[in-house]
VOGU-3710 file (C-alpha; in Angstrom, 3 decimals, decimal comma):
1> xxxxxxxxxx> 0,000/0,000/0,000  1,288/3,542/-0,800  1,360/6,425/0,987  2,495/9,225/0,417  3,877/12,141/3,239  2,441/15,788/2,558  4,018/17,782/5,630  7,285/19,037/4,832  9,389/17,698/7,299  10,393/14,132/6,716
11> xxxxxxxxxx> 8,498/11,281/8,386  9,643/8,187/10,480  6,559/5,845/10,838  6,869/3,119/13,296  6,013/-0,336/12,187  5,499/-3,565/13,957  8,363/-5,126/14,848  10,583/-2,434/15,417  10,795/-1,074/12,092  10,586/2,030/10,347
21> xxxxxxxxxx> 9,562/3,506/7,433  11,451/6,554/6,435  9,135/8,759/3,707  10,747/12,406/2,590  8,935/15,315/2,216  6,565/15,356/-0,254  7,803/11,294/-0,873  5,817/7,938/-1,416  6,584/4,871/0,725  4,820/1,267/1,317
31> xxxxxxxxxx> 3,291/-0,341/4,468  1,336/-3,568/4,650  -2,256/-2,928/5,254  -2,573/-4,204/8,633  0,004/-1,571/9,468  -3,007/1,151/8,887  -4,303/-0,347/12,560  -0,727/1,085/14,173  -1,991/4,131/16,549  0,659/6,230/15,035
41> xxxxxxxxxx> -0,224/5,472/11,572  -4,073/6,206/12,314  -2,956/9,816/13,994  -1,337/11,154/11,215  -4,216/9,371/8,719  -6,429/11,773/10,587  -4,433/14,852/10,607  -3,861/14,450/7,031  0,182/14,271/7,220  0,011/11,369/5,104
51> xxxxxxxxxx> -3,027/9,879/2,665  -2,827/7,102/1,140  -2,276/6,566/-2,612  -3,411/3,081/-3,823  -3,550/-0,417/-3,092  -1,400/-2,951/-4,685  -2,831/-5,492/-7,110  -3,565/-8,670/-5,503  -1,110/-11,785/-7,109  -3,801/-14,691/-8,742
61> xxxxxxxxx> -3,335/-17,759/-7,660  -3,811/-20,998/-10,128  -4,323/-20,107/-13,350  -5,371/-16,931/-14,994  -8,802/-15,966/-15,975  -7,834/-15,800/-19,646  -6,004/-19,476/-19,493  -9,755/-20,947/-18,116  -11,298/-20,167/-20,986
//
């Protein structure tokens, strides 16, 4: 998942785990979606520091649609 940091100071987001994810001003980083749940992550969701930009496509498992046919 992107998102993408609109202040202009640079961002450290904590992650589970003890990670970080380091996003510069005006920059686009990833998180996993169940990293949206993080209290930190919600806070500056809601003060609009950071939005987020799009959802990656999901991988198909098996075969593709067009290889059913």
């Amino acid at each position: 998942m992107d998102i993408k940091n609109k202040t202009t100071k640079p961002l450290r987001l904590p992650l589970e785990g003890g990670k970080r994810c380091f996003i510069v001003p005006g920059g686009k980083g990833q998180i996993a979606p169940k990293q949206l749940e993080e209290p930190a992550i919600k806070a500056l969701l809601a003060d609009g520091s950071i939005e987020i930009q799009g959802v990656p496509p999901r991988k198909q498992r098996g075969k593709a649609a067009s290889e059913e046919s």
